[in-house]
DRENDO-1510 file (C-alpha; in Angstrom, 1 decimal, always signed):
<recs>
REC; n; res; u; v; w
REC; 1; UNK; +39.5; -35.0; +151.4 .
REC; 2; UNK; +39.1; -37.5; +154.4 .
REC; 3; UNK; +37.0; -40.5; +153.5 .
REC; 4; UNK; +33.7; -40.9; +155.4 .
REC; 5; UNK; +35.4; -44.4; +156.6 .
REC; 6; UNK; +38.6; -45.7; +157.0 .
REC; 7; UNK; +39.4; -49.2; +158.9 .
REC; 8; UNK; +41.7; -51.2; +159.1 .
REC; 9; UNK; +42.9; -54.4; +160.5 .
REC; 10; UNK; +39.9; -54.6; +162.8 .
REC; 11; UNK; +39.6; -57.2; +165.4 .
REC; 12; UNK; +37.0; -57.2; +168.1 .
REC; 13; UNK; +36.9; -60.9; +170.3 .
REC; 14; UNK; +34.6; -61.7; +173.5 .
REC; 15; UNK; +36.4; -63.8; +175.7 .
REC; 16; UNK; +37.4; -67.1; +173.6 .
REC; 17; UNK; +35.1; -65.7; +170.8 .
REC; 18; UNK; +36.4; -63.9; +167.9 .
REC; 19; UNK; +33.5; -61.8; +166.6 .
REC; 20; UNK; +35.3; -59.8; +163.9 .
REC; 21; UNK; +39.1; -60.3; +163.0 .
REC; 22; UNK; +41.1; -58.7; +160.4 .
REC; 23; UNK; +38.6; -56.3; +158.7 .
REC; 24; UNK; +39.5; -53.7; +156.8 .
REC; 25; UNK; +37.1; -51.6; +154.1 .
REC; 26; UNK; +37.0; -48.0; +152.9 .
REC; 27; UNK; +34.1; -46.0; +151.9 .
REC; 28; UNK; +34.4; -42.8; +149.8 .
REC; 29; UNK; +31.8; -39.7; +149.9 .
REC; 30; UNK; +28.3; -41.1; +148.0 .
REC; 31; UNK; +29.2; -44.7; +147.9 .
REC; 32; UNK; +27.1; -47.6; +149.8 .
REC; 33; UNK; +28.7; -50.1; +151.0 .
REC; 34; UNK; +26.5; -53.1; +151.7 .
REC; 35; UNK; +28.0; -55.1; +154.7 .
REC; 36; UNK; +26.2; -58.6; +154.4 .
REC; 37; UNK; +26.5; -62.1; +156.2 .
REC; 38; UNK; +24.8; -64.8; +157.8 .
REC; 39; UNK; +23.6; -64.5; +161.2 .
REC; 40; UNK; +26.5; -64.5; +163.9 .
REC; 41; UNK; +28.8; -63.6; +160.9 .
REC; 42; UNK; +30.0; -60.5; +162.8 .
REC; 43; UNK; +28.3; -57.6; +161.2 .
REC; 44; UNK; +26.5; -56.1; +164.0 .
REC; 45; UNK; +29.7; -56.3; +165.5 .
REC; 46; UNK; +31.9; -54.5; +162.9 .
REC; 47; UNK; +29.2; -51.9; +163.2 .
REC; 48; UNK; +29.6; -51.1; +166.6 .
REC; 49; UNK; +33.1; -50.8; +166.0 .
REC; 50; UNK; +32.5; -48.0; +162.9 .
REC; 51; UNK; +30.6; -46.4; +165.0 .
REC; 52; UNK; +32.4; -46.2; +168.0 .
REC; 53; UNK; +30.4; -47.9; +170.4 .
REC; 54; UNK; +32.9; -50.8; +170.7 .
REC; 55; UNK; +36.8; -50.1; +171.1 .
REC; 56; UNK; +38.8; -52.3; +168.8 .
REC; 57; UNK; +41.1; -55.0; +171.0 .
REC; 58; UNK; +43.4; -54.3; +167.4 .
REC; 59; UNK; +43.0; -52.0; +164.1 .
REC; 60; UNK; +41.5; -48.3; +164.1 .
REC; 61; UNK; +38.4; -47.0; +162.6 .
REC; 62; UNK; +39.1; -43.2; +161.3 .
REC; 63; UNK; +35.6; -41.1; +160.1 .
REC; 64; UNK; +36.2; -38.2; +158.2 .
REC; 65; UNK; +39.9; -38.5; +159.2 .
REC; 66; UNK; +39.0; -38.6; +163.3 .
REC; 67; UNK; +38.6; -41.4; +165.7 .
REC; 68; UNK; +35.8; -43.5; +165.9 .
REC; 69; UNK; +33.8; -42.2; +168.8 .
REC; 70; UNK; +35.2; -38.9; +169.2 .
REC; 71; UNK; +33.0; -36.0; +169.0 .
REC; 72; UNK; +34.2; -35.1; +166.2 .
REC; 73; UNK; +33.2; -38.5; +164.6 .
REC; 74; UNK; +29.8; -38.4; +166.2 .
REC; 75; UNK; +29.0; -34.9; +164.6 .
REC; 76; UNK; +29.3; -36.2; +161.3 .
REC; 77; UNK; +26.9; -39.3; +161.7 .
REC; 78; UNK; +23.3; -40.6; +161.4 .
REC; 79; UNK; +22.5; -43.7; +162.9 .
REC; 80; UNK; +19.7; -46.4; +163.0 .
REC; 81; UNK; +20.0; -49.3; +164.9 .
REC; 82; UNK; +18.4; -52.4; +164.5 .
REC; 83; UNK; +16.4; -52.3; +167.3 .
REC; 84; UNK; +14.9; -48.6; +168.0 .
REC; 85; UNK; +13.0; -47.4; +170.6 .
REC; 86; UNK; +11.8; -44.1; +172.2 .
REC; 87; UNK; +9.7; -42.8; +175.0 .
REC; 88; UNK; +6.1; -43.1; +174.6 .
REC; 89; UNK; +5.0; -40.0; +176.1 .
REC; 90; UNK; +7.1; -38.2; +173.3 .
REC; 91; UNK; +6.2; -36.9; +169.7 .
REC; 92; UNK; +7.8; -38.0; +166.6 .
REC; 93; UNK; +8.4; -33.8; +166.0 .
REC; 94; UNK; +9.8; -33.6; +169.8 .
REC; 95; UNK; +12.3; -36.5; +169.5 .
REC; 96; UNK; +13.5; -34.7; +166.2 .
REC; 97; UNK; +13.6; -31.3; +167.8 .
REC; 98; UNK; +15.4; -32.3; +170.8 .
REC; 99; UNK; +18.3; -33.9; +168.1 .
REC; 100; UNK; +18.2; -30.7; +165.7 .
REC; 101; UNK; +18.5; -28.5; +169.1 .
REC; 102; UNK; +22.1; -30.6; +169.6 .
REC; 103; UNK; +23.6; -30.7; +166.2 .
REC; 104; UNK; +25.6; -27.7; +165.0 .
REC; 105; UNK; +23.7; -24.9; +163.1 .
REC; 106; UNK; +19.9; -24.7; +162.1 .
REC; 107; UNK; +18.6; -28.0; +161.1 .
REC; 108; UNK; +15.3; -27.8; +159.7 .
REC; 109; UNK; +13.0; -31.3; +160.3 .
REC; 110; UNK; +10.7; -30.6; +157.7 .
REC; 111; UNK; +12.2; -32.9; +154.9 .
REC; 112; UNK; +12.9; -35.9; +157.3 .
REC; 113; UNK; +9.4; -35.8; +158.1 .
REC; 114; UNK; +8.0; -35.3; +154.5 .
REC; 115; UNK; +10.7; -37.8; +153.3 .
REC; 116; UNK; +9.6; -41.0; +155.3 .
REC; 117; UNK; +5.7; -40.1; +155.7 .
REC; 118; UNK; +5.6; -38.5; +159.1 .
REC; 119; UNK; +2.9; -36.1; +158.6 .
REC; 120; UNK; -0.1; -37.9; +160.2 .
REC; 121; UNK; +2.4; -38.8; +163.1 .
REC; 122; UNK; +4.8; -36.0; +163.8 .
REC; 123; UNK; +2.4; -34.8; +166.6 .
REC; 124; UNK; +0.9; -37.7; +167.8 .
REC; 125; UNK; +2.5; -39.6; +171.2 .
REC; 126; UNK; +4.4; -42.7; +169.9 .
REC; 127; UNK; +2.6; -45.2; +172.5 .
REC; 128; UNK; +0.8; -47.4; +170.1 .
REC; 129; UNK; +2.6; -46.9; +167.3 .
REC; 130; UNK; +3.7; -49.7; +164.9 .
REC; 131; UNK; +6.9; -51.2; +164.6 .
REC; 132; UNK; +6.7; -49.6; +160.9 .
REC; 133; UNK; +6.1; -46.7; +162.1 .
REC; 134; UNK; +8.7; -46.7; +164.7 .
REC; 135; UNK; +11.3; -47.3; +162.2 .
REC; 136; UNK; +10.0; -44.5; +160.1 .
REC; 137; UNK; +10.8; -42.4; +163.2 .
REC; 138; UNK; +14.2; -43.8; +163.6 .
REC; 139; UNK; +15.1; -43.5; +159.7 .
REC; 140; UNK; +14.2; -39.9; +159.8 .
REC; 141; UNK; +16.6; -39.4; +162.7 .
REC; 142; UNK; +19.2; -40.7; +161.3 .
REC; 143; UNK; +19.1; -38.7; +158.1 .
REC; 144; UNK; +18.0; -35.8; +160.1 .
REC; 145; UNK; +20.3; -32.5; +159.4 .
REC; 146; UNK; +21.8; -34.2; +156.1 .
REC; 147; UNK; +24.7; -36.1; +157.9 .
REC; 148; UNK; +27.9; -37.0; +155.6 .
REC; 149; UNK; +27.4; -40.3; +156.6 .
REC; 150; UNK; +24.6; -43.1; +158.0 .
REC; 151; UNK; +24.6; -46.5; +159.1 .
REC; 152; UNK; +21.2; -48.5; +158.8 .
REC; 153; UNK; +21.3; -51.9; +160.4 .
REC; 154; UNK; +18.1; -53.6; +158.7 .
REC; 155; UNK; +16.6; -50.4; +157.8 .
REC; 156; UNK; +13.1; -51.7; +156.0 .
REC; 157; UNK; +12.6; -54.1; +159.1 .
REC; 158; UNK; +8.9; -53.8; +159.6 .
REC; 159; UNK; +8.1; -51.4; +156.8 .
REC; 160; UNK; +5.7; -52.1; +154.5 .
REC; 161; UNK; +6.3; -51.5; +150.6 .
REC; 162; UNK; +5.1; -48.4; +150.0 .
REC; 163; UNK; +7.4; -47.2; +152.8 .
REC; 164; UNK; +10.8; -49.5; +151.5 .
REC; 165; UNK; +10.4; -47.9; +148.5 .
REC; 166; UNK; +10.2; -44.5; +150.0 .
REC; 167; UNK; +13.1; -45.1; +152.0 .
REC; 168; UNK; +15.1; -46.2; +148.7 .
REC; 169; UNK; +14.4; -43.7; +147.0 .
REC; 170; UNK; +15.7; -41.0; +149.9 .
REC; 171; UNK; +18.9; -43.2; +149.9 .
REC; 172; UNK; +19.4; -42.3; +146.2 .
REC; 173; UNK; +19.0; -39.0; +146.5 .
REC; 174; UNK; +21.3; -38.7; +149.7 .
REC; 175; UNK; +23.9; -40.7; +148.2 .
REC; 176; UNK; +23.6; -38.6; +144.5 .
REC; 177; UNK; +24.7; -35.3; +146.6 .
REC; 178; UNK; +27.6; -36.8; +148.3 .
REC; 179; UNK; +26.3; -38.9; +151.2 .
REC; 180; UNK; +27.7; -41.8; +152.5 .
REC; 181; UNK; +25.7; -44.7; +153.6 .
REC; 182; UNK; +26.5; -48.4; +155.4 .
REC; 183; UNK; +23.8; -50.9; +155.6 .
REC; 184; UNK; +23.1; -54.2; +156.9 .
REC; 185; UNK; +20.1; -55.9; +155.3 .
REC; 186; UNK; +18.6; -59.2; +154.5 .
REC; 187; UNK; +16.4; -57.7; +151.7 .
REC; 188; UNK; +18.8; -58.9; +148.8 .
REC; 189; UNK; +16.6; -56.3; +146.0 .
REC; 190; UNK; +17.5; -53.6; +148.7 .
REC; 191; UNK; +20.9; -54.3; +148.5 .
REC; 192; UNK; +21.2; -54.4; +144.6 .
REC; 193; UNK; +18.9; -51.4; +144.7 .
REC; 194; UNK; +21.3; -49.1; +146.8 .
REC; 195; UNK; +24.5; -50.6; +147.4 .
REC; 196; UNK; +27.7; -49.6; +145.2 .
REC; 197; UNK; +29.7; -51.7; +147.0 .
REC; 198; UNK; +29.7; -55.0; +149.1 .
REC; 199; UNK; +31.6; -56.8; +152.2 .
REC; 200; UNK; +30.6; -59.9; +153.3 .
REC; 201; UNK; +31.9; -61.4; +156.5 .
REC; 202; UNK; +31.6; -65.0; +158.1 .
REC; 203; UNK; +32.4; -66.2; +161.4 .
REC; 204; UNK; +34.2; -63.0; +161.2 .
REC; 205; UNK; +35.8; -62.9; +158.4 .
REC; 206; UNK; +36.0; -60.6; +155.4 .
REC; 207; UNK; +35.7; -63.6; +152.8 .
REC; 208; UNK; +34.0; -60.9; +149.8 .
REC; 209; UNK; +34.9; -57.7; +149.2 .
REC; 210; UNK; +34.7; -55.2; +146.1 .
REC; 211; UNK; +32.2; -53.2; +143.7 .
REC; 212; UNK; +29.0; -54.6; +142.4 .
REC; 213; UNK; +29.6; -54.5; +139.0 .
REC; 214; UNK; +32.7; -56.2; +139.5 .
REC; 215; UNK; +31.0; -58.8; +141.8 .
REC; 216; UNK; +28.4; -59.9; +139.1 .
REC; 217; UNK; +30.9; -59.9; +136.3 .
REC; 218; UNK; +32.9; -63.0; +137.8 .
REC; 219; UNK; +29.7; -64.6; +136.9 .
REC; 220; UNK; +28.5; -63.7; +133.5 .
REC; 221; UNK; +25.6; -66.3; +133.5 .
REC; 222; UNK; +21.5; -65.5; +133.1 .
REC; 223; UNK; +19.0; -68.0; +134.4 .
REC; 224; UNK; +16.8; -69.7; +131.8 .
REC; 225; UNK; +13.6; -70.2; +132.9 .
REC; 226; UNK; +10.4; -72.3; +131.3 .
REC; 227; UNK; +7.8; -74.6; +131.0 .
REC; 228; UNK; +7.8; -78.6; +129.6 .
REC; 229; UNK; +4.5; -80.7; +129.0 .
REC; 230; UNK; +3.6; -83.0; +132.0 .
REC; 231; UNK; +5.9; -85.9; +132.7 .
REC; 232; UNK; +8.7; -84.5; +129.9 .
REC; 233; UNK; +11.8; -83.7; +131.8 .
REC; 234; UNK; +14.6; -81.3; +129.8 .
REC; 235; UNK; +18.0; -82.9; +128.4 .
REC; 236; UNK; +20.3; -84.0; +131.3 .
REC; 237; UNK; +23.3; -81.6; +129.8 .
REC; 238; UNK; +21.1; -78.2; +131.0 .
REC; 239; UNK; +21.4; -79.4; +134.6 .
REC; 240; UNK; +18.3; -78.0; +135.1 .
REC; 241; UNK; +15.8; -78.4; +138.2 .
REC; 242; UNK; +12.7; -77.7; +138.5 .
REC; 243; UNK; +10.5; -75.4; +140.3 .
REC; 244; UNK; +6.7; -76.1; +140.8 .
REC; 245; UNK; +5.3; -76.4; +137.4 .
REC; 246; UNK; +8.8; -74.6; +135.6 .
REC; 247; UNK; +12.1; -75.9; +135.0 .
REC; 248; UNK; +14.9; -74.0; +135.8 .
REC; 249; UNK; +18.7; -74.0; +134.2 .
REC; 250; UNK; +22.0; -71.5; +134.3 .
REC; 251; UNK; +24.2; -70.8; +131.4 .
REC; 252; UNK; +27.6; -69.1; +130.5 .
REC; 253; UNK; +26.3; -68.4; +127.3 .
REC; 254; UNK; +22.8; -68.7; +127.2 .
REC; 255; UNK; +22.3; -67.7; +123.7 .
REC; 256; UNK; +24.2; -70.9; +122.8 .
REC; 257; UNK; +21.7; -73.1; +124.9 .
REC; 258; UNK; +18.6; -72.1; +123.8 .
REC; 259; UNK; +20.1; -72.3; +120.1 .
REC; 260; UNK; +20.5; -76.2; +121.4 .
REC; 261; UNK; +17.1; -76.4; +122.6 .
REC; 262; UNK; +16.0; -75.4; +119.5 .
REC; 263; UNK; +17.9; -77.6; +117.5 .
REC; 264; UNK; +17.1; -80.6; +119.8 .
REC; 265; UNK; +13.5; -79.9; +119.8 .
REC; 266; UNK; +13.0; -79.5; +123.4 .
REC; 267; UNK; +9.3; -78.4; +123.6 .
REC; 268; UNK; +9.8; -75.5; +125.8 .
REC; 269; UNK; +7.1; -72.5; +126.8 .
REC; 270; UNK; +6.5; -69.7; +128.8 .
REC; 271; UNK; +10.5; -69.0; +128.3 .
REC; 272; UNK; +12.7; -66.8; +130.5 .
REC; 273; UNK; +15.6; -65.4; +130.7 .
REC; 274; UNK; +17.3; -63.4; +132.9 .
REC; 275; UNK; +20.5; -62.2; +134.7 .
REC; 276; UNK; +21.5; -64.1; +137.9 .
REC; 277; UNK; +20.2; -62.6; +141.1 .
REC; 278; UNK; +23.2; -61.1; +143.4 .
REC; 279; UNK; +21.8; -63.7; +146.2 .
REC; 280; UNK; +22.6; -66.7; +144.0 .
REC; 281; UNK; +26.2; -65.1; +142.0 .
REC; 282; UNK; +27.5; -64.6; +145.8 .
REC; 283; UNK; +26.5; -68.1; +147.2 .
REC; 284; UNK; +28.0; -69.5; +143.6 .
REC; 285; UNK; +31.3; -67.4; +144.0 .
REC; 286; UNK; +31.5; -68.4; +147.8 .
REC; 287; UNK; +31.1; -72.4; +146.4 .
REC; 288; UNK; +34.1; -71.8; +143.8 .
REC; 289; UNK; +36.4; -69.7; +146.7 .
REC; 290; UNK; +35.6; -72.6; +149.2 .
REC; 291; UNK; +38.7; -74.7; +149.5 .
</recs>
């Protein structure tokens, strides 16, 4: 079976700028791959080049074995982009209808519509609406007819909770029946929430690249978090640093360091602890790589 994504050795520069250069990745049917990296790093650029909207000046992009861009390619594809837009004059159910008319076979809207809240605004004209609401629009679009594979640049951009948490949970269930999904967010709980797998990129790049699991298991520390009286600071060997009125400290082992607490009579409260967030094991795996 073809993978929904196969690139390799991409390389996309702009005059004296290189925006991506030598990126390759896979992505196999309901995986996510998270493609993350600082502003400028590149991503919006490797997107465009998945997708087929930019021409590689090396590599190839395959999706579901054909060329990026083809028709072929295109058929198999959902897309939002990060910055959506559509007519104002239009419905939410006419902008769907006129993209169900054009994909192959019947393609119902009705679960796109339930799925991201649409009800209230399928039939109202989308001058006025919210950028939230506008992105609902988009989301459903992109999802619309069940394609084997989506890209979401920033997908929760202006949505409120209730509506991030809808979307995350439509992204499980796409991705549990074979689905395929590529995502560019700065919502670091979205990305642990969906994402299988991650590639980060900077100044274009690939400098990170593998499974989650794998990912956080290079760094088996927790975070250990709590409370000292006013003006007591903890023992300098914890390295920790505080935070408001808490003190915070990472550990290999933490079950060894609070046993050393203990024994030194640290007078700690309010304890925590907790496994490193995947914001903070990717900036301390990006220190240790650093030449």
């Amino acid at each position: 079976m073809d993978r929904p994504i196969e690139a390799s050795g991409l390389v996309k520069r702009f005059g004296a700028v290189t925006a991506v250069q030598g990126l390759s990745l896979h992505l196999d049917p309901g995986e996510v791959l998270g493609l993350l990296g600082p502003n400028g790093a590149g991503k919006s650029t490797a997107l465009s080049l998945m997708m087929g909207l930019r021409a590689p000046d090396a590599g190839e992009v395959r999706i579901f074995g054909h060329a990026a861009g083809s028709q072929a390619a295109r058929a198999r594809m959902g897309v939002t982009p990060q910055a959506a837009g559509f007519p104002d004059q239009l419905t939410p159910r006419e902008v769907l209808a006129y993209a169900a008319a054009r994909r192959a076979g019947a393609v119902a809207i009705d679960d796109v519509v339930a799925a991201f809240g649409l009800g209230p605004l399928v039939d109202r004209r989308m001058a006025g609406f919210s950028g939230g609401e506008v992105r609902r629009v988009a989301l459903a679009l992109a999802f619309l007819g069940r394609p084997g594979l989506v890209f979401l640049d920033e997908p929760s951009s202006g949505l409120d909770t209730g509506a991030q948490e809808a979307f995350r949970a439509f992204a499980r269930a796409y991705v549990a029946a074979g689905g395929a999904l590529v995502l560019t967010s700065h919502h670091w709980d979205e990305i642990e929430a969906i994402c299988d797998r991650i590639t980060m990129i900077d100044r274009g790049r690939p400098v990170l690249d593998g499974r989650l699991p794998d990912i956080c298991a290079r760094m088996q520390g927790r975070r250990i978090g709590f409370a000292l009286s006013e003006g007591m600071a903890p023992p300098d060997w914890m390295r920790a640093q505080r935070h408001g009125a808490r003190w915070r400290a990472e550990s290999g082992d933490s079950d060894a360091c609070l046993r050393r607490m203990v024994a030194e009579r640290v007078a700690f409260t309010d304890l925590t602890v907790e496994p490193m967030p995947l914001k903070d094991i990717i900036a301390r795996i990006g220190e240790e790589d650093r030449p």
